[in-house]
C-alpha positions as CSV (number, residue, x, y, z in Angstrom):
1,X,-19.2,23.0,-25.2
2,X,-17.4,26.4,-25.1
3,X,-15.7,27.4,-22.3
4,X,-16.1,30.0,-19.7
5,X,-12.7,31.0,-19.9
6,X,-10.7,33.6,-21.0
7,X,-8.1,32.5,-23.6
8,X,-4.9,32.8,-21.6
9,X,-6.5,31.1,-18.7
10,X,-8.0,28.2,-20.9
11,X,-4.2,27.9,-22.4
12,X,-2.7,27.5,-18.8
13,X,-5.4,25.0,-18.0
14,X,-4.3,22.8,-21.5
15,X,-0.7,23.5,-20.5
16,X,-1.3,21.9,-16.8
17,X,-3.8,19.1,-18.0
18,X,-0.5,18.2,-20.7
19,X,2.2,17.8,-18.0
20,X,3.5,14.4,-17.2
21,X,2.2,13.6,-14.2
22,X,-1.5,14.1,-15.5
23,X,-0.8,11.4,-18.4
24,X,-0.7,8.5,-16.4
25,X,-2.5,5.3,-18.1
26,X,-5.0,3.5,-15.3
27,X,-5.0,0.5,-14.8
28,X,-8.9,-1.3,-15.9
29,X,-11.1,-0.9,-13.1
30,X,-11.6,-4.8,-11.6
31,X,-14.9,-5.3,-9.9
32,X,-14.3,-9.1,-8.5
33,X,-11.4,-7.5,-7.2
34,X,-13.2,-5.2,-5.4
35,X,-15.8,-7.4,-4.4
36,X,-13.5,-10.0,-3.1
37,X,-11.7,-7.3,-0.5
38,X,-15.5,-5.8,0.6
39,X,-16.6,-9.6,1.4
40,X,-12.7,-11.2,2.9
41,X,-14.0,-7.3,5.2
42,X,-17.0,-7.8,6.2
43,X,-16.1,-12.1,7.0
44,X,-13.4,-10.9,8.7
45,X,-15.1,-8.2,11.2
46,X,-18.1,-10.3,11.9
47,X,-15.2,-13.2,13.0
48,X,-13.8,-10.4,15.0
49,X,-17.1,-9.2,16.6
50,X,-17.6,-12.6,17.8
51,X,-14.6,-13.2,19.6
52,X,-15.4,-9.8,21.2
53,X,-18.4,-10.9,22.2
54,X,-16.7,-14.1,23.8
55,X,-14.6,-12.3,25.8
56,X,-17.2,-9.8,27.2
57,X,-19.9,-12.6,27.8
């Protein structure tokens, strides 16, 4: 794909895409992880929306 740019632009865009701080290695992505935090969430603000309800009724 060619780009849109004009060559001195394009070449300040490579330069700031090469610094440093925009070379960082992630970390893999870990969906049990993920899934673990939604459901210890949602367990934990249905225990809280009972205890509400206890102390309202």
């Amino acid at each position: 794909m060619s780009s849109r740019l004009n060559p001195d632009d394009q070449k300040r865009v490579e330069q700031y895409l090469s610094a440093p701080q925009h070379q960082i290695e992630r970390q893999p992505f870990k969906l049990w992880r993920l899934l673990l935090v939604i459901f210890i969430a949602v367990i934990g603000l249905g225990l809280l929306s009972r205890l509400l309800s206890r102390l309202v009724l």
